[in-house]
Structure formats: structure tokens, C-alpha cells
N, C-alpha and C positions, 0 to 999 in steps of 0.2 A: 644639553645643559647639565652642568655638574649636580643639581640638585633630584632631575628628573633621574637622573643615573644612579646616584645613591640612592635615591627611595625605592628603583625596585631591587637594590643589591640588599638593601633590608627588608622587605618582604619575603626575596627567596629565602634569606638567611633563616630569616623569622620561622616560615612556612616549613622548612628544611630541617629545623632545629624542634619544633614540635611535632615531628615525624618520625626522629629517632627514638628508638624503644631506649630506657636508658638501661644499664649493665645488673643492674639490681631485676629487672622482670627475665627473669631465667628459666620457664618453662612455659609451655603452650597456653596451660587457663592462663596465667597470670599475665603473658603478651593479649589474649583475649579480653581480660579487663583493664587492660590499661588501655586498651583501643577505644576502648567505651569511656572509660576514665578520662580521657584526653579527644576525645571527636568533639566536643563542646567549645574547648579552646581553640582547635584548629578551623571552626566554623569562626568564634569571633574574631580572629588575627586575621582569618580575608581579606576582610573589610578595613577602612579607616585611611588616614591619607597619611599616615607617620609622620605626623607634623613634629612630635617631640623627638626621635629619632633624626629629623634636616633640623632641629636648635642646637641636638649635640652636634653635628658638623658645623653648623654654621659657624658656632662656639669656638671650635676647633682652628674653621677657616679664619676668622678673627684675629685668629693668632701668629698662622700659617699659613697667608692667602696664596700661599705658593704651591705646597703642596696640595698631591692631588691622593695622597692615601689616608683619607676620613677614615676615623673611628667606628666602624664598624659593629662589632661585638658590644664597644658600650651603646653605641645605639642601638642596639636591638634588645641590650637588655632593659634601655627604658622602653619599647614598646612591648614586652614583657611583663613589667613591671607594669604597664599602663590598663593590659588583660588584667591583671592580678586585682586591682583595683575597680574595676568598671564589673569584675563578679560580685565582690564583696557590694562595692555599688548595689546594686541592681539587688542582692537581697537584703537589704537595709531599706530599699526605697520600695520594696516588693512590684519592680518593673518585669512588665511581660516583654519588651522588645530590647533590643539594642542596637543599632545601627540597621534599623529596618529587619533583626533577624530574631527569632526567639531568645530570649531572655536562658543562660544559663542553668539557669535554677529550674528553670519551664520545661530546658530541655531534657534534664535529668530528670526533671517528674514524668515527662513522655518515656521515658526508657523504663522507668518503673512500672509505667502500664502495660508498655509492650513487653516487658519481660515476664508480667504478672507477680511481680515481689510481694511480699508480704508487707504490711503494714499502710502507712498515709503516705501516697506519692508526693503532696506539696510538703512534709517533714526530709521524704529522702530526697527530694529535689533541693533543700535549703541546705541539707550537711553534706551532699553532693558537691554543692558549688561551692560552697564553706571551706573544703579540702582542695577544692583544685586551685583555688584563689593562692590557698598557701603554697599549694605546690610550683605553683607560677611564678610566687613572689623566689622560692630556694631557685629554680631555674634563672631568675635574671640573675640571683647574685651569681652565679655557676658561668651565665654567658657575659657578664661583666667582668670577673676574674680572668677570662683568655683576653684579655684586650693589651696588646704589647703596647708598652709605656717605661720611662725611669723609673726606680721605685718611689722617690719622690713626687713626682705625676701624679702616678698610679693611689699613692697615699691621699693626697689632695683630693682624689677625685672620689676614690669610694670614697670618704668622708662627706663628702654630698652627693654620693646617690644613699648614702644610710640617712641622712639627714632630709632627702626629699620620701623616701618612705617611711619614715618615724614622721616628718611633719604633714603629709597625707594625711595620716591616718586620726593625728591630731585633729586638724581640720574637719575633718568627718565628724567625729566625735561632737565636735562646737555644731556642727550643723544638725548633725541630728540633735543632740540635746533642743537646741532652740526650736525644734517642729512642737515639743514637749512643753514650751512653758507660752505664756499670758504672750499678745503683742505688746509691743509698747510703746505707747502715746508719748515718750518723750524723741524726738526726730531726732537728736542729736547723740540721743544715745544709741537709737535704734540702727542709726547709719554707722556707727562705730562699731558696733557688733557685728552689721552685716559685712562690711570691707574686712572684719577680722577674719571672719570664717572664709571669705572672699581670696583674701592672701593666703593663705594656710591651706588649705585644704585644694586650690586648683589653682590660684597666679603663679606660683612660685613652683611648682611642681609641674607646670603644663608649658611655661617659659625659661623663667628663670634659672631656674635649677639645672635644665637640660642644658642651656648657653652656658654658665660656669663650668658643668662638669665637662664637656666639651674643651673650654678653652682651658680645665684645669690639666687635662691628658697633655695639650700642646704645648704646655710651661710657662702659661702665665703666673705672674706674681700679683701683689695681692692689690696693686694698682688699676693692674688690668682689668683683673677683677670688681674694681669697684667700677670701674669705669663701664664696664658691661651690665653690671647693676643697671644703671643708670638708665639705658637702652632696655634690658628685659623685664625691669618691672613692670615698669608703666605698660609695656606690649602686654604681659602675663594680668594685669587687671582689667586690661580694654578688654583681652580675651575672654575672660571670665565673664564679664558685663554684659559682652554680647553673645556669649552664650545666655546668661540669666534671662537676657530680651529674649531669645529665639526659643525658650523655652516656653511663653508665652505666643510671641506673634511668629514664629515660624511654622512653617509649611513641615507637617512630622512625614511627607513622601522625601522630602529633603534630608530632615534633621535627622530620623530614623527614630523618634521617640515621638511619643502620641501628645497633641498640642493639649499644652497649657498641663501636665503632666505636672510641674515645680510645683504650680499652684497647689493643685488638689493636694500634692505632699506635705505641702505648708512650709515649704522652704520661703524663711527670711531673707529675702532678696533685698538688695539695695533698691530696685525698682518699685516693691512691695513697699518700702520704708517712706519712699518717696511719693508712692500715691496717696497712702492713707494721710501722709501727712500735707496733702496738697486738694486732697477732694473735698466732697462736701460732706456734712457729718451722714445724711441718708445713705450716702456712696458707700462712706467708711465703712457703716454697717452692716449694707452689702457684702462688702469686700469680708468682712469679717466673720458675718455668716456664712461665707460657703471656701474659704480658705481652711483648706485642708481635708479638705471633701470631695469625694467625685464630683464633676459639673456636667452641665449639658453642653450641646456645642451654643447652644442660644443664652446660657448663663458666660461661657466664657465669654462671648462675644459683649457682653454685657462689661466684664471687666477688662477687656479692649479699651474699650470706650472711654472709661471711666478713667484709666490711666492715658490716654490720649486727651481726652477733653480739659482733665484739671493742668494738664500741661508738665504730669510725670516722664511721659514718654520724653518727649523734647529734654528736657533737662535732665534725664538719664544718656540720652546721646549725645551732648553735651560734655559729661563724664568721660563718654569714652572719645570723643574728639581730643578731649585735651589731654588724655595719656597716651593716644594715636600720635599727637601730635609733637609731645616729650620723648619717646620713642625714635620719631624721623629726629628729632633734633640730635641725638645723642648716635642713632646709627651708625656702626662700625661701617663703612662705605668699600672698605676692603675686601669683605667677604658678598661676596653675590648669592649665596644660602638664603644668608639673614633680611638681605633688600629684600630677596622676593618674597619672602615669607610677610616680612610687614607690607607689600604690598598686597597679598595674596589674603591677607589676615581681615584689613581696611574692608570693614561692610560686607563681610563674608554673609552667607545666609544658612549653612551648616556647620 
């Protein structure tokens, strides 16, 4: 399968490409700390299924269901760019794991100990990961830049890979801010805020953006493009959705992040929005007393419950049914990438 194919020619790329010493480490210490410098990255790039790397093809195939020479380089600089982002993650959200493996920042503060440095290992563990995040982020534009295209194409496209890392980061921003302030009792407002930060921060940079930039190498114009809108949104917020869910009711040997994890962060979830506004006010309070708090596994399981009994859960899968299902309607049928992946997407569990 063309898909199965491309995904480990981006892996090795990937794996390949954060192996080489780059021209600038010119002597023995300095190849020595950059080893150090970069074994955190090449532990999390292992892992992961490059789903954003098969949207840039898919994107591409879309275009060019004929061709069989995918984009490569700019796929891997979103799966690059996707490391670069899930470090910064992870110390913004102060996560110990990531994909089942220690947490970047966790691992730098291990190497602090084992080395015996001077000063607070979880400080050098955070400006550790703080540096390589950026370093990640200059390497995807570097392996995005080798990506043969017209210059035209080429123009198009980085314009939205600058545009999917400036609205990233955006997104970020709006999600953390809101861990920061009051919930709010108004539902309608509260579901507008959460779908904003929803879009922004992981629909359109996890789907979206990957499929355009894709088909924008292959020479689509700006029809195309909207018409693949069309198809990747709605994919890129089911995504997101049921990520939010599996943040909560998934199995963390699966998802690689510790259950109910959102919660305790106090991430304004759509699902969050939709329990408090659908349970019972004792619930609510519940709910509101221990959001954003560590919990037990008998307190999560408590708000399980509570979003399943008021009848949140249902109508949160609901949501993502009917953008699953905008999605199949609008699917480019041309490219066999893009089917499998919304096949592959539909009720995933990690």
C-alpha cells in the first residue's frame, strides 16, 4: 500500500535526518553535547504513526492521484515540526510521559542527575527542552526548504506551513490562558471558546493544514483548495474531539499519556462544556472542585460517570459523528492516503 510505504520512508527520513551532526558541531566536546542535546528528540520521533506526514501526501495525492513521488521532505518536516511542538507541549502542561516514553523535559532532568550539574534539575530539564523545541522547530523549516517544487508551489506551501506554526502556537496560547480563568456557566459561550481553541491550536494543524500544504506543492489552485477545506476540517475537529474524549475515557497503555490527564490540567474541553452544562448542579460542583487538580482513579471514574449519565458523552459523539460524517461526504475519492486515513481515524482509540 502507497500509504504503508510512505510512512516508513518518513520515519527513516525522519530518524536519518536527526542523526546527522549538523556542520556548525565542529569539534569532539561539542559532537559530544549535541548527542546529549538531540537523544531526547530521537527517542520521541520513534514513536507516533505520522499521520500528519500521510495528510501531506494524501494532500498531494489529491492532486496527483497518479503520481507516485510524495512529498517527502515537506512531510517530514511536519513530523518535525509536530516533535517541536508536543516538547513545548509537554512543558507548558508539566507532562511526565509522552507517547508511553518519558516526557522531554523529565529526560533532561535525568541527564542532569546523571551528570551531577550544578543547580535544580526540573529548571535545567525545562530550558533543556525550551531549546530543543526551537531547535526542531529551525530544522523542519531547513528539511521543508529541500522539498523540489515550482517556485510558485513552493511559495504557496510554505505560506502555510508558516501559517500552521504561527497558528499552533496561537491556539496554545488561548488554551493555556483559559486553564487561568473562572469556568463559565454560560454554554453557548463556553462551547464557542472551546471549538476556538479546538481549531486553532490542533484541527487545522493536525489535518487541515497538512492536506493544503500537500496539495499546495502538487499545484492546486485556490478551488481546490477550498474544496479540500471542505473534507479536512471537519476530519481535523472530529480529530481533535476525539482526542479531548480519549483524554478522559482512554486506556493511557494505548494513548501513552496518563488517563484523565486534560482534566486534572483543566483543559476547557468541549466535553467539559457540555457536562457541566447538562449535569446536575451537585455534579457540577463536583466537576468543578477537582478540575484542574490531580484526581484519584476513583474520583476520575466518578467524572466518567457523570459525563456519561447526564447524557454529555452521547452528545459529544454525536459531534464528532456529524463532522466524520461531512468529511466522507466531501472526500477526495481519488487519493487512497486520504480514504484510509478517515477510515483509520473513525473511532480510533489512540
Amino acid at each position: 500500500m502507497i500509504s504503508s510505504h510512505f510512512r516508513s520512508a518518513v520515519s527513516q527520513r525522519l530518524l536519518t535526518l536527526l542523526d546527522e551532526v549538523p556542520d556548525f558541531v565542529d569539534s569532539v566536546r561539542a559532537r559530544e553535547l549535541f548527542t546529549e542535546f538531540i537523544s531526547p528528540a530521537r527517542q520521541l520521533s520513534s514513536g507516533g504513526k505520522r499521520t500528519r506526514a500521510l495528510f501531506v501526501g494524501g494532500g498531494f495525492q489529491a492532486i496527483r492521484p497518479s503520481s507516485s513521488d510524495l512529498p517527502l521532505h515537506a512531510a517530514v518536516a511536519t513530523e518535525i515540526y509536530q516533535a517541536s511542538a508536543l516538547v513545548h507541549d509537554d512543558i507548558i502542561d508539566d507532562a511526565d510521559t509522552r507517547r508511553g516514553i518519558t516526557s522531554t523535559h523529565q529526560l533532561f532532568a535525568a541527564t542532569h542527575s546523571a551528570q551531577n550539574l550544578l543547580g535544580a534539575k526540573d529548571v535545567f530539564g525545562r530550558h533543556s527542552a525550551l531549546l530543543l523545541g526551537d531547535y526542531l522547530l529551525s530544522l523542519a523549516g531547513e528539511e521543508f526548504a529541500r522539498q523540489p517544487a515550482s517556485d510558485a508551489d513552493f511559495r504557496s506551501a510554505s505560506q502555510l506551513f508558516a501559517t500552521m506554526t504561527a497558528q499552533t502556537a496561537f491556539g496554545q496560547y488561548m488554551d493555556m490562558r483559559a486553564e487561568f480563568t473562572d469556568v463559565d456557566n454560560d454554554v453557548e459561550r463556553a462551547l464557542s471558546d472551546a471549538f476556538l481553541v479546538l481549531l486553532h491550536k490542533s484541527a487545522r494543524y493536525s489535518v487541515e493544514l497538512p492536506v493544503l500544504l500537500g496539495a499546495s506543492l502538487a499545484g492546486a489552485d485556490s478551488t481546490a483548495l477550498d474544496q479540500l477545506t471542505l473534507f479536512a476540517r471537519p476530519l481535523g475537529e472530529a480529530f481533535q474531539l476525539r482526542d479531548d474524549e480519549l483524554g478522559i475515557f482512554g486506556d493511557s497503555a494505548v494513548t501513552g499519556k496518563p488517563a484523565g490527564s486534560d482534566f486534572s490540567e483543566g483543559k476547557r474541553t468541549v466535553l467539559l462544556a457540555l457536562t457541566r452544562h447538562m449535569c446536575q448542579d451537585s455534579e457540577r460542583d463536583f466537576i468543578d472542585a477537582h478540575l484542574g487538580k490531580p484526581v484519584t482513579s476513583s474520583q476520575l471514574h466518578l467524572v466518567k460517570e457523570i459525563m456519561i449519565s447526564c447524557g454529555a458523552y452521547d452528545r459529544h459523539e454525536e459531534l464528532i459523528a456529524v463532522r466524520e460524517q461531512d468529511a466522507r461526504d466531501n472526500l477526495p475519492r481519488q487519493s487512497t492516503i486520504l480514504t484510509e486515513l478517515t477510515h483509520a481515524l473513525h473511532r480510533r482509540t489512540a
